[in-house]
N, C-alpha and C positions, 0 to 999 in steps of 0.2 A: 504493500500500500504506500501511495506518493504519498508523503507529506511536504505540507510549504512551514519550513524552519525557520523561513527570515519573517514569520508573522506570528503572534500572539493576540489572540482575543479575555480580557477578563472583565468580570465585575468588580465593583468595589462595594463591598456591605457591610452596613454597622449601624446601631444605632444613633439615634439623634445626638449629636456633639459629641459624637467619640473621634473626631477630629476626620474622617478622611476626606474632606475636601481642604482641607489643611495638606492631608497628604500629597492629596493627586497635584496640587500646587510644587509642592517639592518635587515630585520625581519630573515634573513639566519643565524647571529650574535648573534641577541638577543637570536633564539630559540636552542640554542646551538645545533644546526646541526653539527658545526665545534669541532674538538676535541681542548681543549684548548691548545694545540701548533700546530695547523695547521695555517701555514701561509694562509694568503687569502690577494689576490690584490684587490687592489677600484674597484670598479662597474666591478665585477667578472662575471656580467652575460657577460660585452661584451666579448668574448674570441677570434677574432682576431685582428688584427693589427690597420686594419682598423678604426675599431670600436672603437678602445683605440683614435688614433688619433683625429678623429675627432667630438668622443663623440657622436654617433649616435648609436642604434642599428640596425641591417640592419636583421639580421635572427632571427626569434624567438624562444627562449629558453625556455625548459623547467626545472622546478628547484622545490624539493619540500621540505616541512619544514615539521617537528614533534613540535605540539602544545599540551602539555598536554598529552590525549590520541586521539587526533587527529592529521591525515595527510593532509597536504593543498598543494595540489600537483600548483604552481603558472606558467603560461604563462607570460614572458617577452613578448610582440609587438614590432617591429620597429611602431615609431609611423610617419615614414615618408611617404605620397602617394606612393610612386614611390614603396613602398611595399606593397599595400594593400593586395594585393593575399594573402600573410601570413595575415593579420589581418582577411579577412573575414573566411578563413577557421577555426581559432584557437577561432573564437567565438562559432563553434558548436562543439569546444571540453569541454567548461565549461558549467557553474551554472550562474556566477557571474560574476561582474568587478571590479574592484576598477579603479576608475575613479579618475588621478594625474593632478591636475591645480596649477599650481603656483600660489604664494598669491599674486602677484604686476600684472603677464602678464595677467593673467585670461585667457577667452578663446581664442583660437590662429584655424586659421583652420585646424590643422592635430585632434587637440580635435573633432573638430565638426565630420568632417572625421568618427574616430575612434568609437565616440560615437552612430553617427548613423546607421552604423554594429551592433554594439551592442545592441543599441534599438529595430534595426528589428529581432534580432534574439530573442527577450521577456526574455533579461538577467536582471538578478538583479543587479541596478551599488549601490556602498557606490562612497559616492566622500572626495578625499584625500586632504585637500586644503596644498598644500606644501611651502618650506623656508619660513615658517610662523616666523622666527629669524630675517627676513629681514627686515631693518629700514621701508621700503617703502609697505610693505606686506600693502592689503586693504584686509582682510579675509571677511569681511558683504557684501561689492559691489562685492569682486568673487564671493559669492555664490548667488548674484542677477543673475548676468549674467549667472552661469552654469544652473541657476530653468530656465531662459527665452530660454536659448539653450535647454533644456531638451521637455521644450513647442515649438516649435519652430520645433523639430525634430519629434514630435507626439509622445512622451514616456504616455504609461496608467495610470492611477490613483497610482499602487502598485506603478511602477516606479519613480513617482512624489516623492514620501515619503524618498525619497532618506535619509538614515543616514550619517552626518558629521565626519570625524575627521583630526582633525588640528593638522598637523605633522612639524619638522623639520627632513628632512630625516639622513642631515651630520648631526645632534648632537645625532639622533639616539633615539627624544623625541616622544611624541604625546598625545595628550588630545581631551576630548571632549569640551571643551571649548575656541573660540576664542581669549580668551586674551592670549598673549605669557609670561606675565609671568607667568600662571599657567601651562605650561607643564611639563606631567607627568617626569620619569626622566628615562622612558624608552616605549616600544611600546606596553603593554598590552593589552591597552584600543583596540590598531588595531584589534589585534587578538582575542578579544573578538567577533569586530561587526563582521567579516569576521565568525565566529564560528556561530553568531544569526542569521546573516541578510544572508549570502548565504546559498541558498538551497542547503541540503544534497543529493547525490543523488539515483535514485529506485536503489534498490536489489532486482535484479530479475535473479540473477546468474544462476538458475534453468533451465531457456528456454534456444533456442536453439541462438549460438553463433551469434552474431553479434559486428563486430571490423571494423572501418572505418578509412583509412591512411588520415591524413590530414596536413603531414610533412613527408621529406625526407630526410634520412641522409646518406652517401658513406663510408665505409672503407674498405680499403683493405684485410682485412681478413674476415669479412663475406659476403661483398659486398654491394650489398644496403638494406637499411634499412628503414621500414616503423616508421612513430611513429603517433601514436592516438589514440583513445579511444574505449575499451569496453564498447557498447550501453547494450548490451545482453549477458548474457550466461558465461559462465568461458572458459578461453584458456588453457593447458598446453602444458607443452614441451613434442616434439614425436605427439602432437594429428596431424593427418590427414584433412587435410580441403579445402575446394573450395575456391579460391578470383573469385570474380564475376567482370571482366574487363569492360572498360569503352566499349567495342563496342562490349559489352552483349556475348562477351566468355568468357566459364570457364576452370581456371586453377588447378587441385591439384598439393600440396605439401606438403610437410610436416616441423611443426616449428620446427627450430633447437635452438630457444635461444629465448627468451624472458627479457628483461628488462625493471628493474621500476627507479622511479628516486627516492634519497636521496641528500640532498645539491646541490651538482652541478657533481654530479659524476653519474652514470649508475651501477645499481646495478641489477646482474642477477639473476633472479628468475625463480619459477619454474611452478607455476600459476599465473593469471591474474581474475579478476574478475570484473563484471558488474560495470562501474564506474571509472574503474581504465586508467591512463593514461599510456603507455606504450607503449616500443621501440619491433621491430619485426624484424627476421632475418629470411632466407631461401628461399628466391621468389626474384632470380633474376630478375622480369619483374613486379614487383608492382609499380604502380603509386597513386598519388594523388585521391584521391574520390573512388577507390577502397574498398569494402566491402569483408571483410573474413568471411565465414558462414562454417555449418556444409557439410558434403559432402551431410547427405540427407535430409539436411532444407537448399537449396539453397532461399536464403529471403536478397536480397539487400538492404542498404538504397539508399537516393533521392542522387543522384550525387551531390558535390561540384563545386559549379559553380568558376570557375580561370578568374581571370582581364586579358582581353585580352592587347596586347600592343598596348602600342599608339605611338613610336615614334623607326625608324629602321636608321641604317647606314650601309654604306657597308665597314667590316672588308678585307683587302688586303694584301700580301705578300709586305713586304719592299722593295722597288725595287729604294730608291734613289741611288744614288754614294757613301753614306757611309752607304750600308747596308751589317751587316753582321760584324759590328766593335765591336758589342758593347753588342749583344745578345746571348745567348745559344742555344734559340730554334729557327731557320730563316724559317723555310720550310715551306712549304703550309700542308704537312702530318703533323706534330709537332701541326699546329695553328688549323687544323680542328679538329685533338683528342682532344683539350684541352678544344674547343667550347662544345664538343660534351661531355666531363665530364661534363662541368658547367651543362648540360639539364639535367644530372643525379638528378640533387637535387634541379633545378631553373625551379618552374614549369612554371613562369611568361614571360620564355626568348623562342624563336622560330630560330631556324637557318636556313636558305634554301641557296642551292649554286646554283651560277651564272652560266652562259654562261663560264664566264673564269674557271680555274682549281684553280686560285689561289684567289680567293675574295669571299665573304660570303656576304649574307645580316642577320644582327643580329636585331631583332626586342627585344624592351624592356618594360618595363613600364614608363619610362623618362628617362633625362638626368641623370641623377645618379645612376639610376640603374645600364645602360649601359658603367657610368665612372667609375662606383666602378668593374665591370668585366674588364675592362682594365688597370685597376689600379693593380688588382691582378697578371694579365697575367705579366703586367711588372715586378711586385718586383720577382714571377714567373721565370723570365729572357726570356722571348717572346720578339720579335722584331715585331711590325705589321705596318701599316699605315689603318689609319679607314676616312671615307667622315665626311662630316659635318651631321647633324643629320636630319632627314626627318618625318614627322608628315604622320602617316598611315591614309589614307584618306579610307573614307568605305560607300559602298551606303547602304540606308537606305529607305527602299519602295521607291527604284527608284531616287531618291534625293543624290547628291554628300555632304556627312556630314566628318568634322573634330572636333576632341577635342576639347572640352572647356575648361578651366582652370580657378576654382574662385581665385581671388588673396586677399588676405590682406597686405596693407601697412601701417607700422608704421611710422611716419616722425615728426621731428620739423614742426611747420605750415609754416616759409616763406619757404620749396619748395616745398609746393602744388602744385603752381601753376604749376611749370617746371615737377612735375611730371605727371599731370593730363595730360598736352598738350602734353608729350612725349608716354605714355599709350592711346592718344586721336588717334596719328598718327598710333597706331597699331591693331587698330579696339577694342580698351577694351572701356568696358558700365558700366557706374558708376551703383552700386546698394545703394551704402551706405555710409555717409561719419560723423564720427562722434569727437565731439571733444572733449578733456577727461579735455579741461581746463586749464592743465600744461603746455602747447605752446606744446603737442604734438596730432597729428590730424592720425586717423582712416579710412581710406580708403577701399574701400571691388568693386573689377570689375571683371565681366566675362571677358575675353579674350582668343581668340584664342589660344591653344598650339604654332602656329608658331611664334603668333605675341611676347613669350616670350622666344624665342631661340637666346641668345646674347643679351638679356634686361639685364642683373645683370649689367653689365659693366657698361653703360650707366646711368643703376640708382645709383648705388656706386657715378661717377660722377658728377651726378646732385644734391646728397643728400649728399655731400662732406662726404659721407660713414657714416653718421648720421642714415638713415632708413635701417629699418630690413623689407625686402618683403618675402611672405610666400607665396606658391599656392598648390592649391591640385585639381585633375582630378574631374569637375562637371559632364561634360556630353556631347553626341556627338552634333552640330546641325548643320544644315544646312551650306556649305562653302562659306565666306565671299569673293565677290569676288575684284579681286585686288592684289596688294605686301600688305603683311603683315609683319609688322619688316624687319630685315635681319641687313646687315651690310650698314653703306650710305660711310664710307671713302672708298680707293681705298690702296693698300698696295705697299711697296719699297720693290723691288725683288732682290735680288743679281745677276749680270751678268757673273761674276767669282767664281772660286773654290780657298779655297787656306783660311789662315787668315785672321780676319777685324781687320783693324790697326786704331790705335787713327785719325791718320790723314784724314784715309778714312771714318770714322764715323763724322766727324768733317766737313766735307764738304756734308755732306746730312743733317745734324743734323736741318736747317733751315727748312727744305722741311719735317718734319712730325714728330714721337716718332719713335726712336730703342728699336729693341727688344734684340739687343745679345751686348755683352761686348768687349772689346779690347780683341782680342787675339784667339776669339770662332775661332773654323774652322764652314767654313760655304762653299756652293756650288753654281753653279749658278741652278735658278731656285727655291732658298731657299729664306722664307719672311723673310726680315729683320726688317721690320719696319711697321710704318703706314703713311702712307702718309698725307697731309693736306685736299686735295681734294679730288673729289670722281673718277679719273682715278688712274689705280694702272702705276706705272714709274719703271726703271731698272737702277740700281745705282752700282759702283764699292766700294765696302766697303773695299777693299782688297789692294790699293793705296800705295803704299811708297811716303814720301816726296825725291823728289831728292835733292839727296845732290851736294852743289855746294860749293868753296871757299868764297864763298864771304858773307863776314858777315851782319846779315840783323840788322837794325834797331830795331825792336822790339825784337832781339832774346831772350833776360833774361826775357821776361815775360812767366808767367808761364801758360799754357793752361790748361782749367776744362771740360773737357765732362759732361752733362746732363745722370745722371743715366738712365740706358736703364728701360724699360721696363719688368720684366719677368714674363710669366703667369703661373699660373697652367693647369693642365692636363684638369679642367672644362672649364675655361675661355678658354681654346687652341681651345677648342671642339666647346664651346660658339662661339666661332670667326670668325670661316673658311666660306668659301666663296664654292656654287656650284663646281668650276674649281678649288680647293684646299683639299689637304691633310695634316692629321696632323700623323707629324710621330713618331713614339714611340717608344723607347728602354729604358733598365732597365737604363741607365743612361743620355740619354734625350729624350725633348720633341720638337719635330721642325716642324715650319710651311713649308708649299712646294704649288707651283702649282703642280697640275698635268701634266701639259706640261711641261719640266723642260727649252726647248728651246723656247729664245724669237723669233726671226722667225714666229715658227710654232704655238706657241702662239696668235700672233698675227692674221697667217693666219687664226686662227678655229675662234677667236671672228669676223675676218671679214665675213667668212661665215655665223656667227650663227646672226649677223646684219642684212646681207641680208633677212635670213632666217625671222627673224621677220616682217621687212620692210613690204616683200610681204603676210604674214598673217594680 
């Protein structure tokens, strides 16, 4: 069997901030891919805004490096749940993985996650044990715990044999040997094992084409764009060829452009070859798992199976009192083109429209998937109002089943207890509870998707923002029946339109938390606060003191209002209540009933009373 030894395909998987987009920046450096005056920004694989932000990778990148006389063409992963869909597809575009564990967290579940894709697909992993510089790094006990995850996941005998190296990705060092003061004084030793230990792949250029998309990319001049791997055969520019569609029609067309990757740039070419990683232009209508074959060796591969979603909201046109202040794009046409780009290149997302003209149901793969697309739309300048968020419930031979979500908690040990009993109330089943010793405690629970929708809050809370909880998609089962989580206060409504004045913030201030500051314009119908109890109340925030002549007693003292409240766009999301919207523009985020009048408010909860009464 040919194989091509001057190419290397791998993934890079790990969980969230265990540095390997730190990494794949170093080996991009070291291997002087970069012209020595070419500026290059930190963790260059992230490239939007996003992603710099909050230090996540959310799409995966492809980026490839010249080693010697070898190409190592590398996948970035987002190594978050909420994107698997990109992780599982990008495992049957490589060889290999290099598998990134921090030397102090060790394994974390998006590792587990990640690793066990990669397991199932009979990949070769190296495992990177990283900030191996760190005072607190335990390099020997991580790599207990990755051999017992590896066992654990059913990895084969080859896979067990897994090769070590111990990196500090920011210094840019790595060795084969544990001890941190031996590291090397640059990354050779990586690019060695990655050269031995992943398999090169067959040259079998010869036969007849086979190219399978398994990334999407949009530009306005060539339009959409495929990117994924020659299984089979050579492509060139001009050749004529059939994509073999997901609902088994076929397309010809012809390629107009072909690109490979160098550093982080796209570099066009004119062939493609068996092995090789590569971006495709000229087929308007290619999607994901799509196979391109010859016109007369139509021969598909097995379809790429996409994460369905588990969790939808319904996207709405802005319809409070100050809609249309604050955005560019207001209209229901604007909000649907824009949904309807995202599908262009988000294969994970589903849009269907409503009964109204103006409201969508967006279905996603979590909470963040779903807030990082509204997040975009706002900086965008879109104006929307979206519901609270809703767990896709699906029968299953006849059986009503919802999402499971395995959770890991890190905590100081005294708030076990408050968190065990708060996760007890939401239907989560302890599986595992371990203690590392340090006064910090290990916790591992199934629970319901629902019953962790507005949990962060409460656990920040409870764990006076001390633990770090982590969760990723286990599996569908059976639906718990009962309330799961939700919110238990009740919220302070504004009754008035107009300004919230110190004074009028200053006479609710006893009755709950404020969310907005002296000064906000606010509406009636708008949430101002949280209440203490669990009825929600309607409160004038908007109040002048009347002025009178007559001087009061305590007038020189000076009044302090209690810092409001203010949440982010997740916590917003996190929050809402059934009969509530959260509404969005490029320059705020605001809570609302959707009744806007108390009245009529009042009268639908009393019908919807009754309405239960008699069920």
């Amino acid at each position: 069997m040919k194989l091509r030894n001057d190419l290397r395909n791998i993934a890079i998987i790990a969980h969230v901030d265990h540095g390997k987009t730190t990494l794949v920046d170093e080996l991009l450096k070291q291997s002087g891919t970069f012209r020595a005056n070419e500026q290059v920004d930190e963790r260059a694989m992230d490239s939007n805004d996003l992603e710099r932000e909050r230090g996540i990778t959310i799409l995966a990148k492809n980026t490839a490096i010249q080693y010697k006389d070898s190409k190592i063409n590398i996948l970035d992963t987002p190594g978050h749940a909420d994107f698997g869909g990109e992780v599982e597809r990008i495992m049957k575009m490589v060889d290999g993985v290099l598998l990134v564990v921090d030397a102090y967290e060790g394994c974390m579940p998006q590792t587990r996650f990640v690793l066990k894709k990669a397991l199932e697909q009979k990949l070769t992993p190296i495992v990177v044990v990283n900030k191996i510089d760190k005072d607190s790094a335990r390099p020997e006990e991580v790599i207990d715990e990755v051999l017992e995850l590896f066992i654990e996941l059913d990895a084969n005998d080859e896979q067990l044999e897994f090769p070590v190296v111990y990196a500090s990705a920011i210094n840019g060092t790595a060795s084969l040997d544990p001890d941190p003061s031996n590291q090397d004084e640059n990354m050779q030793c990586l690019y060695e094992s990655i050269i031995e230990h992943i398999p090169a792949p067959v040259d079998n250029s010869e036969e007849g084409l086979q190219f399978q998309v398994a990334l999407l990319d949009y530009n306005d001049y060539v339009g959409r764009i495929g990117i994924g791997r020659v299984f089979r055969g050579t492509m060139t520019v001009g050749q004529q060829v059939s994509l073999m569609k997901l609902d088994g029609t076929v397309k010809n067309f012809r390629v107009t452009k072909i690109f490979g990757f160098l550093g982080l740039k796209r570099v066009e070419i004119q062939e493609a070859h068996a092995g090789d990683l590569i971006a495709v232009s000229g087929m308007e209508d290619i999607n994901v798992g799509e196979t391109v074959c010859p016109i007369d060796q139509q021969d598909p591969l097995p379809v790429l199976r996409i994460d369905e979603p588990t969790l939808q909201m319904t996207f709405a046109v802005n319809n409070s009192p100050f809609a249309g202040r604050e955005g560019k794009y207001v209209t229901s046409r604007k909000i649907e083109e824009r949904l309807l780009a995202q599908l262009q290149t988000d294969v994970s997302l589903r849009v269907e429209e409503t009964d109204s003209p103006d409201a969508w149901i967006v279905s996603g793969r979590g909470e963040l998937h779903l807030s990082i697309l509204i997040e975009n739309m706002r900086r965008e300048g879109y104006e929307l109002q979206v519901s609270k968020p809703k767990v896709i419930i699906r029968e299953i031979d006849g059986v009503k089943c919802e999402p499971v979500e395995r959770v890991q908690i890190d905590i100081p040990e005294e708030y076990m207890g408050g968190v065990i009993e708060s996760l007890g109330t939401r239907k989560g089943e302890m599986l595992d509870m371990v203690n590392n010793g340090n006064g910090q405690v290990r916790l591992v629970f199934l629970i319901p998707a629902r019953g962790l929708i507005g949990y962060s809050t409460e656990f920040m809370s409870i764990t006076r923002g001390f633990g770090i909880i982590n969760h990723t998609f286990d599996s569908y089962q059976p639906m718990q029946k009962g309330r799961v989580g939700g919110r238990h206060q009740g919220v302070i409504v504004s009754m008035e339109t107009g300004k919230a004045t110190t004074y009028g913030i200053m006479g609710v201030e006893d009755r709950g938390t404020i969310f907005v500051e002296p000064g906000t314009e606010i509406y009636a119908g708008m949430i101002v606060g949280e209440h203490t109890r669990e009825n929600d109340i309607t409160v004038n925030l908007t109040k002048m003191k009347q002025a009178t002549n007559v001087r009061s007693a305590t007038k020189d003292q000076t009044v302090t209002i209690k810092k409001p409240r203010i949440m982010s766009l997740e916590q917003s999301l996190e929050y809402l209540n059934d009969d509530e919207y959260c509404e969005i523009t490029p320059e705020s985020i605001r809570l609302r009933k959707k009744i806007l009048d108390k009245n009529e408010r009042e009268r639908v909860a009393k019908k919807q009373k009754l309405a239960e009464m008699e069920q």
